[in-house]
Backbone of each chain as ProteinMPNN parsed JSONL, in Angstrom:
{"seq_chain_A": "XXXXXXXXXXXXXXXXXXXXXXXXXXXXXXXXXXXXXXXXXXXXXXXXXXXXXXXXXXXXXXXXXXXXXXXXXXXXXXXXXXXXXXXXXXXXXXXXXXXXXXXXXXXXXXXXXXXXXXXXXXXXXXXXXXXXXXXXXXXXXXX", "coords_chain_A": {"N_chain_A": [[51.53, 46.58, 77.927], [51.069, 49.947, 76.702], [50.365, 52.974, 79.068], [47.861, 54.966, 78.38], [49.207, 59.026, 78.016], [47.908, 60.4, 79.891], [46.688, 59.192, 81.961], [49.037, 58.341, 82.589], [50.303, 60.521, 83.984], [49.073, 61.419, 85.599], [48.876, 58.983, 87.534], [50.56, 58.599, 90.851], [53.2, 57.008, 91.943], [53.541, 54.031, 94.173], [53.685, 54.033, 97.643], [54.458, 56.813, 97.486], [54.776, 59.714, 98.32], [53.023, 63.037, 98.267], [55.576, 65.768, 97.98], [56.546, 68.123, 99.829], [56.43, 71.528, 99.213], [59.089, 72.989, 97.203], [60.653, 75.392, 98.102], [60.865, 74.686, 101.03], [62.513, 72.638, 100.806], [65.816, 72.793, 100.922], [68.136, 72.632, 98.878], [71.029, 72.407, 99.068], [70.379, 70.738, 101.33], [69.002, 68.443, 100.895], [71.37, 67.796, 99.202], [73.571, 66.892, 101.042], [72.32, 65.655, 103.191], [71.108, 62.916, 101.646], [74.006, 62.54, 100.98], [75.368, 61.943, 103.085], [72.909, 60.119, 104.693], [72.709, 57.34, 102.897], [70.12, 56.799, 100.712], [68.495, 58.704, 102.21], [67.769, 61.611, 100.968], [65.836, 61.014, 99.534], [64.017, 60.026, 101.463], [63.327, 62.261, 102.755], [62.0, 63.577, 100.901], [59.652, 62.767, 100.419], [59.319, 60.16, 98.728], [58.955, 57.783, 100.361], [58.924, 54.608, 99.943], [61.276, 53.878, 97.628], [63.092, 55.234, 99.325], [63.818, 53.939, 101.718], [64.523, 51.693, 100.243], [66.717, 52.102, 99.302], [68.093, 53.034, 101.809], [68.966, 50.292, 102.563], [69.937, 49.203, 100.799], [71.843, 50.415, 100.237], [74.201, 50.675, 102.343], [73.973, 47.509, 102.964], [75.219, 46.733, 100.604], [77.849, 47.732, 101.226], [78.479, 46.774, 103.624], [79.175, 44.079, 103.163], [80.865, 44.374, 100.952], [82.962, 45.276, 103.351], [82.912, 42.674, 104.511], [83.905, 41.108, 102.484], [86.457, 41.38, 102.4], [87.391, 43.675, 101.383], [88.776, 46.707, 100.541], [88.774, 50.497, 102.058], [90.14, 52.981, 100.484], [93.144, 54.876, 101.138], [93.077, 58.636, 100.492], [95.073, 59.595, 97.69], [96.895, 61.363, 95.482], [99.038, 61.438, 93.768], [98.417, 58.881, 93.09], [96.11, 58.579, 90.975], [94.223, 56.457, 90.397], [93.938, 55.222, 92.578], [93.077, 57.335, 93.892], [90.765, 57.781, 93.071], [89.059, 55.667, 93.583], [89.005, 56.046, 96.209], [87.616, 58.542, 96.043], [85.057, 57.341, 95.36], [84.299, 55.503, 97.467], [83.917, 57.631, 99.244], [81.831, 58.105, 98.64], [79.947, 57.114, 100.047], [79.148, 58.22, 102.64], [77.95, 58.592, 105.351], [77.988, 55.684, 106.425], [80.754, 55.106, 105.495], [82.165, 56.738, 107.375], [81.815, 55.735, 109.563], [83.019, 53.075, 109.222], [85.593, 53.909, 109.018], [85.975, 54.785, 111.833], [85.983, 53.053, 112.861], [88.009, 51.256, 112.762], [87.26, 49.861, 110.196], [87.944, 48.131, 107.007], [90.874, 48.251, 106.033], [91.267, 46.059, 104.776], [92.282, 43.274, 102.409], [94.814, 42.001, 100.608], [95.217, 39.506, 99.69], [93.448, 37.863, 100.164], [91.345, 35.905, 98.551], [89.073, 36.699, 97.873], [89.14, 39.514, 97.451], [89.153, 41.467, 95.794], [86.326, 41.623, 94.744], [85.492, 42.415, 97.025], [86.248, 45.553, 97.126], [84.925, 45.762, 94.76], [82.363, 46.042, 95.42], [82.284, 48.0, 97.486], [83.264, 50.341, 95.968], [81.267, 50.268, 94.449], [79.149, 50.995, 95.977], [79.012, 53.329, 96.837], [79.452, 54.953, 94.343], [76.409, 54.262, 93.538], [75.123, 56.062, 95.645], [76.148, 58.406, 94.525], [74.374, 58.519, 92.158], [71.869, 58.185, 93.145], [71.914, 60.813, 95.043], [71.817, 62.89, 92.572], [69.126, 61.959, 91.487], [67.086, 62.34, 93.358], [67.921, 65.296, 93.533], [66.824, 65.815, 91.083], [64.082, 65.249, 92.015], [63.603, 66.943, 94.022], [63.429, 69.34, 91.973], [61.607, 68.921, 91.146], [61.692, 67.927, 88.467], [60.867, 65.19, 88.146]], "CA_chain_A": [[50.603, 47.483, 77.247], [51.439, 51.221, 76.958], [49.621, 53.308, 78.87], [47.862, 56.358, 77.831], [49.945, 59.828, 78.838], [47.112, 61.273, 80.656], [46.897, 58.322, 83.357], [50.487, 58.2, 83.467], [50.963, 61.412, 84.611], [48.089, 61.206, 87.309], [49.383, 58.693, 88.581], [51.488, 58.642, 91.61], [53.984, 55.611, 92.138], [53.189, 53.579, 94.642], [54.125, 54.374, 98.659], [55.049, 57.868, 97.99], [53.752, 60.838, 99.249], [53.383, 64.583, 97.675], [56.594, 66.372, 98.169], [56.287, 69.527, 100.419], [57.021, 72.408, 98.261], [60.288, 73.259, 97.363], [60.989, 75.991, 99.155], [60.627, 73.583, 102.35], [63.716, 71.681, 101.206], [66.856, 73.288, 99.951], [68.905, 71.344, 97.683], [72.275, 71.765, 99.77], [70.199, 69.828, 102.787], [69.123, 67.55, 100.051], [72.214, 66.629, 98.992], [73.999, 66.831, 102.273], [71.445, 64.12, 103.702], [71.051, 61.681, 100.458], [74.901, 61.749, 100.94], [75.581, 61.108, 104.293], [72.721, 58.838, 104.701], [71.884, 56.497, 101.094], [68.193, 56.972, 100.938], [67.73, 60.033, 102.914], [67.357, 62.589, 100.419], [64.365, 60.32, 98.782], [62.906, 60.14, 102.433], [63.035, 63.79, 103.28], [61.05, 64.76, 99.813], [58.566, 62.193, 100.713], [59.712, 59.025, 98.225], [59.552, 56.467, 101.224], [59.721, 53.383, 99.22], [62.751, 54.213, 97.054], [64.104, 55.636, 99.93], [64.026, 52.763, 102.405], [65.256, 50.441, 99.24], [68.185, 52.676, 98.829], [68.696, 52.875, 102.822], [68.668, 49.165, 102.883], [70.571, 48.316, 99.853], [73.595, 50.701, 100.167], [74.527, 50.06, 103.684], [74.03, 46.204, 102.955], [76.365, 46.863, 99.73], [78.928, 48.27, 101.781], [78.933, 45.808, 104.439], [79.214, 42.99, 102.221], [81.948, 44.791, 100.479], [83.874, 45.318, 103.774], [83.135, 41.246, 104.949], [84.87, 40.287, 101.767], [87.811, 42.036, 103.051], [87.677, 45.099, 100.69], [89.56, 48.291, 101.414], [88.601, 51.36, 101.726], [90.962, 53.628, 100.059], [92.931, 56.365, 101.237], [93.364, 59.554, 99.321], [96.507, 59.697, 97.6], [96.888, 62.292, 94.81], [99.966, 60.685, 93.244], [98.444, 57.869, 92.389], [94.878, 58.514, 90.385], [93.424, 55.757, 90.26], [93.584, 55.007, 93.992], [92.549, 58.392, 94.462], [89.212, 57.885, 92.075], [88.736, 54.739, 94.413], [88.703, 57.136, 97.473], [86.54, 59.387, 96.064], [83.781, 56.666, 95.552], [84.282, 55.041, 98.52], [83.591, 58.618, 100.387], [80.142, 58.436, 98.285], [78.772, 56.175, 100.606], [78.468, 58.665, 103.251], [78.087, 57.715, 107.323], [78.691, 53.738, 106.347], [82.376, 55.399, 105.437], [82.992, 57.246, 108.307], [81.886, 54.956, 110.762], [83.922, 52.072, 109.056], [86.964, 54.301, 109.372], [86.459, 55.306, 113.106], [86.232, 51.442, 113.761], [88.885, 50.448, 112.005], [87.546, 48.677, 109.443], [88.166, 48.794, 105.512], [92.021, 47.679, 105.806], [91.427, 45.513, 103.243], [93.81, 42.204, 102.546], [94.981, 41.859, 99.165], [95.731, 38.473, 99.498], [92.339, 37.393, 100.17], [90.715, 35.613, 97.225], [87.688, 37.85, 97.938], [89.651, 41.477, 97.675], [89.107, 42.512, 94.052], [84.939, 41.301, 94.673], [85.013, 43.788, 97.68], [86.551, 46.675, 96.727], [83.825, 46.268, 93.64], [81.04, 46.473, 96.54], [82.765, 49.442, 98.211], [83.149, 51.483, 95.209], [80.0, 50.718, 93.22], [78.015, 51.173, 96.51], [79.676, 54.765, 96.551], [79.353, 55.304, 93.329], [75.557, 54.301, 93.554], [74.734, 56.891, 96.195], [76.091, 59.314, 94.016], [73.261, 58.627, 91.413], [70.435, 58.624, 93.487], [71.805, 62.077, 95.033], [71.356, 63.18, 91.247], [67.953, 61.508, 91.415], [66.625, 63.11, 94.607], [67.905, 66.374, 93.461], [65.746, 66.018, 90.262], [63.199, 65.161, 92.46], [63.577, 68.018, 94.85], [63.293, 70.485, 91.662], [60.125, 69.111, 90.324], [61.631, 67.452, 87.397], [60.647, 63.355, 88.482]], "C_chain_A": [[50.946, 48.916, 77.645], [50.117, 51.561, 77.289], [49.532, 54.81, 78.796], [48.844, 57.732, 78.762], [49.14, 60.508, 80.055], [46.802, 60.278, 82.198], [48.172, 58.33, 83.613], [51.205, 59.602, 84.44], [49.823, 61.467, 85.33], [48.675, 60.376, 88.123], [50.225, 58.498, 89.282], [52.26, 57.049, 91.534], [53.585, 55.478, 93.529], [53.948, 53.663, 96.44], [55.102, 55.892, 98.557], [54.127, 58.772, 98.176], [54.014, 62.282, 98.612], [54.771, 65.16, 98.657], [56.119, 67.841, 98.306], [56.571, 70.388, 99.016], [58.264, 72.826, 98.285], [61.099, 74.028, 98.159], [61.301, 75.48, 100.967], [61.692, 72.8, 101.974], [65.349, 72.029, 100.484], [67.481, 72.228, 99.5], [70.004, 71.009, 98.873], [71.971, 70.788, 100.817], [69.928, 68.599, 102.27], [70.39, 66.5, 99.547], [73.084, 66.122, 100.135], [73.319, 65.405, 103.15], [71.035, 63.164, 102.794], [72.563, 61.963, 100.537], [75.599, 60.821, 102.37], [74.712, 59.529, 104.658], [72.146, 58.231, 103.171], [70.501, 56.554, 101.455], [67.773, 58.106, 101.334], [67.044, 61.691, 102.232], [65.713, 62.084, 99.946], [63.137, 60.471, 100.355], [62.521, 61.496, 102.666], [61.676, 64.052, 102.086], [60.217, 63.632, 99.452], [58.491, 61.023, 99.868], [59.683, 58.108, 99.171], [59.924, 55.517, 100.721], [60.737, 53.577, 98.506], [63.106, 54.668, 98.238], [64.761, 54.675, 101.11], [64.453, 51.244, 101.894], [66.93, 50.771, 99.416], [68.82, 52.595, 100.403], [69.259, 51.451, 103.063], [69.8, 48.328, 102.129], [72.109, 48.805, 99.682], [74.641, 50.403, 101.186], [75.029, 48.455, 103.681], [75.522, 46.038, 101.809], [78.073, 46.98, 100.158], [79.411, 47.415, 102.776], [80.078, 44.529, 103.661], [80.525, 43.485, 101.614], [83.388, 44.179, 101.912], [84.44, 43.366, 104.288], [83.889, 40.32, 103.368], [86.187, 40.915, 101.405], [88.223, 43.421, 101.959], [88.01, 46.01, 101.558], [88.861, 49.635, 100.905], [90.067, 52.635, 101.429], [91.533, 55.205, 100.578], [93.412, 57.382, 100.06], [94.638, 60.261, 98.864], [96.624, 60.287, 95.793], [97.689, 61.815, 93.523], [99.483, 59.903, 92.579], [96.671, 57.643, 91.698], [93.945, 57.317, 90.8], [92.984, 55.615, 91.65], [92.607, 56.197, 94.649], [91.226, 58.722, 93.701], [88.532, 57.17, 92.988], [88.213, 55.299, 95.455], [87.827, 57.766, 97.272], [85.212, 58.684, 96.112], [83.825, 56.084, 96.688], [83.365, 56.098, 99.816], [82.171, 58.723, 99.593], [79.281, 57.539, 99.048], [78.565, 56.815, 101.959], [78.995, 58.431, 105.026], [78.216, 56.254, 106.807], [80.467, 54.087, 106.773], [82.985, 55.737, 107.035], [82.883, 56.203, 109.337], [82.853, 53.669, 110.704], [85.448, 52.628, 109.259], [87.285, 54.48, 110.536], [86.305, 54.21, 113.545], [87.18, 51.113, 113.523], [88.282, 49.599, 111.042], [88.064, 49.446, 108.06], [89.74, 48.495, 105.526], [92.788, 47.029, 104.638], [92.913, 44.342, 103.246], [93.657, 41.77, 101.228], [95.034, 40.738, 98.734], [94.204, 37.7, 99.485], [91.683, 36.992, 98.949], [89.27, 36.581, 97.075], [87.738, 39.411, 97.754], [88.884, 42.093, 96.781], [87.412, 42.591, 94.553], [84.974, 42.336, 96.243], [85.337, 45.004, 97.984], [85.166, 47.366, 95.393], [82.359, 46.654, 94.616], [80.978, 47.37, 97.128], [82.642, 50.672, 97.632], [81.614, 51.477, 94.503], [78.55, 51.114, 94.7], [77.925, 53.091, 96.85], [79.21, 55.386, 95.613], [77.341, 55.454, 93.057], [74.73, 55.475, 93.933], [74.992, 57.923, 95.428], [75.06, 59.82, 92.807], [72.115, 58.987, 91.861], [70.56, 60.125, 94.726], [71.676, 62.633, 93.764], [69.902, 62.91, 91.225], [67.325, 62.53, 92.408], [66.875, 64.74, 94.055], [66.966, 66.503, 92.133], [64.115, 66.013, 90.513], [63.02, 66.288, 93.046], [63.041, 69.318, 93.746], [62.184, 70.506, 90.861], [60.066, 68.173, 89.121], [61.363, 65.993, 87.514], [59.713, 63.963, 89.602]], "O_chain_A": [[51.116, 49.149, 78.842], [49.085, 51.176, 76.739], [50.405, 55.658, 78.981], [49.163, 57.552, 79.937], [49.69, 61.056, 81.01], [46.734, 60.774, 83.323], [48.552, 58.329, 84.784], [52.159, 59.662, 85.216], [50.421, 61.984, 86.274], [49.024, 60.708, 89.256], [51.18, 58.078, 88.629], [51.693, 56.082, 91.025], [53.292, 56.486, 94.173], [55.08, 53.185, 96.365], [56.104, 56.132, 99.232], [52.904, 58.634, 98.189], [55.178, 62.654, 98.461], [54.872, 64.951, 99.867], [55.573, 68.564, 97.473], [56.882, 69.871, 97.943], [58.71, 73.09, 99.402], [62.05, 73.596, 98.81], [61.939, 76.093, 101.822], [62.005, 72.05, 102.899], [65.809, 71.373, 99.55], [67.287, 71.047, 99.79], [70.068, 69.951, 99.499], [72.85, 70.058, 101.275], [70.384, 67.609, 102.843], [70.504, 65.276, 99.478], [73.315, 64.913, 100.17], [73.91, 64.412, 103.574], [70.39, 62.313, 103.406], [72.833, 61.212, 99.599], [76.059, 59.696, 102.564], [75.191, 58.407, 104.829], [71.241, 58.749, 102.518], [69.998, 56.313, 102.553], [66.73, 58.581, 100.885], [66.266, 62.517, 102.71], [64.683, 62.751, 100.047], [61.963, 60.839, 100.373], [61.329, 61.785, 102.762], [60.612, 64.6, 102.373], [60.009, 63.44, 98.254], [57.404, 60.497, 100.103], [60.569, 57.287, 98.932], [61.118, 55.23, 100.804], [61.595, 53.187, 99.298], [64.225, 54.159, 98.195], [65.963, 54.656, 101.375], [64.644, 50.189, 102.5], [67.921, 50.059, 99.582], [69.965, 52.15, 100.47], [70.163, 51.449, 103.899], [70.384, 47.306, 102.488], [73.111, 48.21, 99.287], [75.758, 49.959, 100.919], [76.091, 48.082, 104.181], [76.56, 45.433, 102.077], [79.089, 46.521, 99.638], [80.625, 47.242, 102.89], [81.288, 44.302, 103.696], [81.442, 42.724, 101.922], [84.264, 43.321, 101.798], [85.567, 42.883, 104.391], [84.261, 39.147, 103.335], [86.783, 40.91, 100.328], [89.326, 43.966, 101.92], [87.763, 46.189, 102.75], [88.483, 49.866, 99.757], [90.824, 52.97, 102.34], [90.922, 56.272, 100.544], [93.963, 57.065, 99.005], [95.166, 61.221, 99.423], [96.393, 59.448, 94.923], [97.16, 61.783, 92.412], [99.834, 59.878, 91.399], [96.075, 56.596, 91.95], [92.978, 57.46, 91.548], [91.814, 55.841, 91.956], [91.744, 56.106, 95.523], [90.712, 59.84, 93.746], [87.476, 57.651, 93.399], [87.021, 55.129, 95.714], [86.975, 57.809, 98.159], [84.283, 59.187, 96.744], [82.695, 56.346, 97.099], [82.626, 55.773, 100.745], [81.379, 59.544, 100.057], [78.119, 57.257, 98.757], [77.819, 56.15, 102.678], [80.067, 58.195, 105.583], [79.266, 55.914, 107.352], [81.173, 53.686, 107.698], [83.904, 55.199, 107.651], [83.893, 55.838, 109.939], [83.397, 53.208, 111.707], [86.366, 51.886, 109.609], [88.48, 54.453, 110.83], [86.456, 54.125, 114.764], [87.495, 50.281, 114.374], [88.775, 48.472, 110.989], [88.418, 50.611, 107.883], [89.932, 48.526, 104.31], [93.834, 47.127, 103.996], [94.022, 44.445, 103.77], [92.637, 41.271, 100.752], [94.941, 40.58, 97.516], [94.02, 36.887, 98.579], [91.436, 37.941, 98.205], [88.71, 36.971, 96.05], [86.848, 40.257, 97.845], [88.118, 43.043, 96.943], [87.09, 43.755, 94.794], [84.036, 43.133, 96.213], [84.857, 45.587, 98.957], [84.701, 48.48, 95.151], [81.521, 47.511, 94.334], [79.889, 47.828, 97.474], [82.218, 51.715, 98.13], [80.983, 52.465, 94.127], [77.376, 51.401, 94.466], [76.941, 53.809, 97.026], [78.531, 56.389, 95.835], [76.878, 56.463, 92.524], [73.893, 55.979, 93.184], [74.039, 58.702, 95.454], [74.874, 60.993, 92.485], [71.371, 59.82, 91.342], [69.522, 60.519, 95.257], [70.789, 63.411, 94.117], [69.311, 63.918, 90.836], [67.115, 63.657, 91.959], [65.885, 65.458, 94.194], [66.246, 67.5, 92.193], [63.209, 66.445, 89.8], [62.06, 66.879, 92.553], [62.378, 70.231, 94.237], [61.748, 71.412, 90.151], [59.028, 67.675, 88.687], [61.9, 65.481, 86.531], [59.106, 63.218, 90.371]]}, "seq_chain_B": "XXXXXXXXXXXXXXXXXXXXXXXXXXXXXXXXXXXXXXXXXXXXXXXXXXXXXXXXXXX", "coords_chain_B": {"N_chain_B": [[83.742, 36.651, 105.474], [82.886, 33.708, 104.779], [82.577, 32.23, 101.977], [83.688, 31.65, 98.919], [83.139, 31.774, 96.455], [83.073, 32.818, 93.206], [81.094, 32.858, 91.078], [79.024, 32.609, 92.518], [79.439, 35.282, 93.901], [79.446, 37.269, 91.994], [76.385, 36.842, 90.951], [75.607, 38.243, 93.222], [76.134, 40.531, 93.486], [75.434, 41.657, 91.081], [72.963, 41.663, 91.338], [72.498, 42.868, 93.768], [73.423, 45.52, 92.416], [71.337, 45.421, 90.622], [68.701, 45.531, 91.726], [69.113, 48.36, 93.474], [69.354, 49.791, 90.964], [67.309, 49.422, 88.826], [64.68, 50.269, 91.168], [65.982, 52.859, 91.19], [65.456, 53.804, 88.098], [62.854, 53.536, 87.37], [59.226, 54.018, 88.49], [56.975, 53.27, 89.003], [55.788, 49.588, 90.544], [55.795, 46.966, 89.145], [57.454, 48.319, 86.862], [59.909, 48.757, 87.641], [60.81, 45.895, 88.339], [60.843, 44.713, 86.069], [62.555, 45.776, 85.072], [64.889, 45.682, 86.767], [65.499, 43.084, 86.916], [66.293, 43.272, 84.092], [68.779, 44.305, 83.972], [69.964, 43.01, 86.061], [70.12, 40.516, 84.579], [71.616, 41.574, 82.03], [74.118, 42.182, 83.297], [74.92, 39.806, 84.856], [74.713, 38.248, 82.234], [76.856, 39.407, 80.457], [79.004, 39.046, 81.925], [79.616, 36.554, 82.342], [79.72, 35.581, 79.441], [82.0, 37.422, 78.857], [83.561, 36.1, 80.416], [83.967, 33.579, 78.915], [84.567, 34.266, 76.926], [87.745, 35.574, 77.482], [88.517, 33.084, 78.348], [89.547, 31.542, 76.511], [91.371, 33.036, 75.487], [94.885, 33.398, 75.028], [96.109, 34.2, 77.313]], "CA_chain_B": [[82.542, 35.698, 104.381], [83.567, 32.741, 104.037], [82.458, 31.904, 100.651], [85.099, 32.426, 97.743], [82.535, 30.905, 95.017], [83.036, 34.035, 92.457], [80.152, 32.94, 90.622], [77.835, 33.43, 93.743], [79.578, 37.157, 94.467], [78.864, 37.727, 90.753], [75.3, 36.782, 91.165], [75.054, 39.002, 94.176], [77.087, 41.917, 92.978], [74.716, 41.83, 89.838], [71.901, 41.5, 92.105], [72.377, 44.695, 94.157], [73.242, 46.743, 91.561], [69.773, 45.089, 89.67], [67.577, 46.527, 92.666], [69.358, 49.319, 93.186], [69.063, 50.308, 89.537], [65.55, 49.494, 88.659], [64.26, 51.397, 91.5], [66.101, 54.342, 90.789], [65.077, 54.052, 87.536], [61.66, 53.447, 87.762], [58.603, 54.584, 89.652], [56.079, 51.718, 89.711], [56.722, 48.11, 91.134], [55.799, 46.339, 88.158], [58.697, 48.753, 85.827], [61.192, 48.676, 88.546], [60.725, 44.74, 88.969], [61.102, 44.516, 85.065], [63.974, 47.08, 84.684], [65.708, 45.043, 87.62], [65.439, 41.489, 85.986], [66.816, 43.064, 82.67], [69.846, 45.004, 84.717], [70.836, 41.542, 86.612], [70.498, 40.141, 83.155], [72.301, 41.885, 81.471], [75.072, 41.931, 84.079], [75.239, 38.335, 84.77], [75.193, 37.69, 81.047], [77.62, 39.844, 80.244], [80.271, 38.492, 82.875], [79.265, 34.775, 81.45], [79.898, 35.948, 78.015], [83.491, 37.876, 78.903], [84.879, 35.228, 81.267], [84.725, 32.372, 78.173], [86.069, 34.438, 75.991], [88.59, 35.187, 78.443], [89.177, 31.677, 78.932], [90.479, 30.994, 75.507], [92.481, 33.717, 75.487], [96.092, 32.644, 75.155], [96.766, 35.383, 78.353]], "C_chain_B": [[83.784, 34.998, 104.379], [83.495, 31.824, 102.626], [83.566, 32.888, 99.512], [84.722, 31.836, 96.326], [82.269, 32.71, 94.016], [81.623, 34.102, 91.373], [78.602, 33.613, 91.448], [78.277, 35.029, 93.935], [79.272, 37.427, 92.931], [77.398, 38.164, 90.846], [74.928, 37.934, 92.31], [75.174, 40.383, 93.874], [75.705, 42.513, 92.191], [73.207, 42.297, 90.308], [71.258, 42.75, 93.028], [72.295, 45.894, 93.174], [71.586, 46.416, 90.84], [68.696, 46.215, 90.452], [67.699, 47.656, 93.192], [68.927, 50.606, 91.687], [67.832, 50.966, 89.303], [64.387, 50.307, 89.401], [64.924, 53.135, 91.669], [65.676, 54.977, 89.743], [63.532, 54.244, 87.339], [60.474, 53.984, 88.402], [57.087, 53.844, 90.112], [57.004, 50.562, 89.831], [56.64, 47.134, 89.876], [57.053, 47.02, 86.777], [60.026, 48.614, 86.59], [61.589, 46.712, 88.717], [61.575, 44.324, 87.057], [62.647, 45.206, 84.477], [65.088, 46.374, 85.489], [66.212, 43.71, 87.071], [66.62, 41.738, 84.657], [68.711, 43.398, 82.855], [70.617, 43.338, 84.958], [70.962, 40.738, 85.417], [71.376, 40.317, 82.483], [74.121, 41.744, 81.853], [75.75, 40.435, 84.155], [75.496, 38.021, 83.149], [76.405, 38.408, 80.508], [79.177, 39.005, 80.72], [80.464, 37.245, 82.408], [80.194, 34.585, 80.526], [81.173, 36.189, 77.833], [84.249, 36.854, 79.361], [85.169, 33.837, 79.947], [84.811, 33.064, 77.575], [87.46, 34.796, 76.26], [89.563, 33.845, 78.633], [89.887, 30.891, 77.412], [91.002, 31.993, 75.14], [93.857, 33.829, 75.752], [96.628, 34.174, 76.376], [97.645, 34.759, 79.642]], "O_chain_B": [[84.967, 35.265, 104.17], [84.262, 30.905, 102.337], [83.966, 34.045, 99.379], [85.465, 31.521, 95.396], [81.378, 33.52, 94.273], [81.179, 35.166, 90.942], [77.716, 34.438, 91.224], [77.416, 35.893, 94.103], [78.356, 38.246, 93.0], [77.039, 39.341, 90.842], [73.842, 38.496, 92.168], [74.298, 41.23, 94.045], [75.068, 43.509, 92.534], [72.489, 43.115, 89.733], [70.168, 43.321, 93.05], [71.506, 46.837, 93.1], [70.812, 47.35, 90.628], [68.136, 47.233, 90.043], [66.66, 48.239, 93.501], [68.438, 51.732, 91.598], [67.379, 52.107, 89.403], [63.45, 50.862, 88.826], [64.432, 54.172, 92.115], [65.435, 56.184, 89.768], [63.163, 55.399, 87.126], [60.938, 54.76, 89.237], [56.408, 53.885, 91.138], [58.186, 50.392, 89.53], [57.665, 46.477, 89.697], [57.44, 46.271, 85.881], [61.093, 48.365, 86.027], [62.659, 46.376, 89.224], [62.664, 43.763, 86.935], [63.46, 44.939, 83.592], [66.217, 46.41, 84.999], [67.403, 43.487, 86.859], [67.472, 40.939, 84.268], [69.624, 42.934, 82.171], [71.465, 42.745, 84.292], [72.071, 40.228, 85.257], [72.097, 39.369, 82.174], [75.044, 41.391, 81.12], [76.804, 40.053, 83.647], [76.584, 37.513, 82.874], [77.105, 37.569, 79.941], [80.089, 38.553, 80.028], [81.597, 36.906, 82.064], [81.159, 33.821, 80.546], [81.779, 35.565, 76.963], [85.375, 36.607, 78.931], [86.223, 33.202, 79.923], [85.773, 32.589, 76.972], [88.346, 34.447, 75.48], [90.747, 33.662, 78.916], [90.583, 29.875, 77.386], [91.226, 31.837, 73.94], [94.119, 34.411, 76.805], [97.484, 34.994, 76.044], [98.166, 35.519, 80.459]]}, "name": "protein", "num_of_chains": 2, "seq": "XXXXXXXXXXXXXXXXXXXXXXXXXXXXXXXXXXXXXXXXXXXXXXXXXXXXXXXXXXXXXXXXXXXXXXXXXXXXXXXXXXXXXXXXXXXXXXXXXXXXXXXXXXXXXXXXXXXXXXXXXXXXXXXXXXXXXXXXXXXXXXXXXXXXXXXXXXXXXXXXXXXXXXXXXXXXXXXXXXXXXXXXXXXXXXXXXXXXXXXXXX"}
């Protein structure tokens, strides 16, 4: 059942909280923290639930990626595509870096599981880069 | 992981991105729950849909 516009815009969604005023959150810290950590821009500008979905679900994405032996890509100019790969890969933030200063992300091609976690690596990348888009629409009032 | 059942990483794949999605899209639990369902839907059916025609594809 649709409902009317005048309740829908009263009401709030459910576990969030008024968002300080803008001035209180610049964008660059905005996007800077919704990229490093997935979720964090949504927590800062007072979204908790979306933001503790998104902490929860990109991290897990990324794991999952690397346990089915996906690689993380390095950045190689030459060869596009690889180097599109790289760029989503680096959208996932602190997961990335910390998987690189462990060593993981290697990646084994041979693995019947490669192709299925490279798709977990990049689309969890790729994800974060939406809901920094999101968060920043949030941050300017417009959601 | 030791699972190499591509149907299950489908299902899961489909599955993250679903709840991912839906609450980005969304902003109640009842549109996000519905928006999620239609996402993994769509996904999973899709992949269904491509892999048999795929499969009689003289490739």
């Amino acid at each position: 059942m649709a409902e009317r516009p005048s309740s829908k815009r009263a009401a709030r969604p459910a576990g969030t909280a008024p968002a300080a005023p803008r001035a209180a959150r610049p964008l660059a810290l905005v996007y800077l923290l919704g990229w490093l950590v997935p979720g964090g821009g949504h927590l800062w500008l007072g979204r908790t639930v979306k933001g503790f979905v998104f902490l929860v679900m990109l991290p897990a994405m990324f794991v999952i990626g690397l346990a089915l032996d996906g690689r993380l890509f390095p950045f190689t100019p030459g060869d596009p595509l690889v180097a599109l790969a790289s760029l989503a890969n680096l959208g996932s933030g602190l997961p990335y870096f910390i998987a690189r200063t462990l060593g993981f992300g290697a990646g084994r091609a041979l693995a019947a599981t490669y192709e299925f976690g490279n798709a977990f690596l990049i689309t969890a990348g790729l994800l974060n880069a939406l809901i920094i888009i999101d968060a920043h629409d949030i941050a300017l009032g417009r959601k | 992981m030791n699972t190499t059942s591509h149907l299950l990483l489908m299902a899961l794949f489909a599955g993250c991105v679903a709840v991912v999605g839906g609450v980005l899209l969304k902003d109640t639990p009842r549109e996000q729950a519905r928006t999620a369902a239609e996402i993994f839907g769509s996904l999973a059916g899709a992949a269904l849909v491509l892999g048999w025609v795929l499969y009689f594809l003289p490739i």
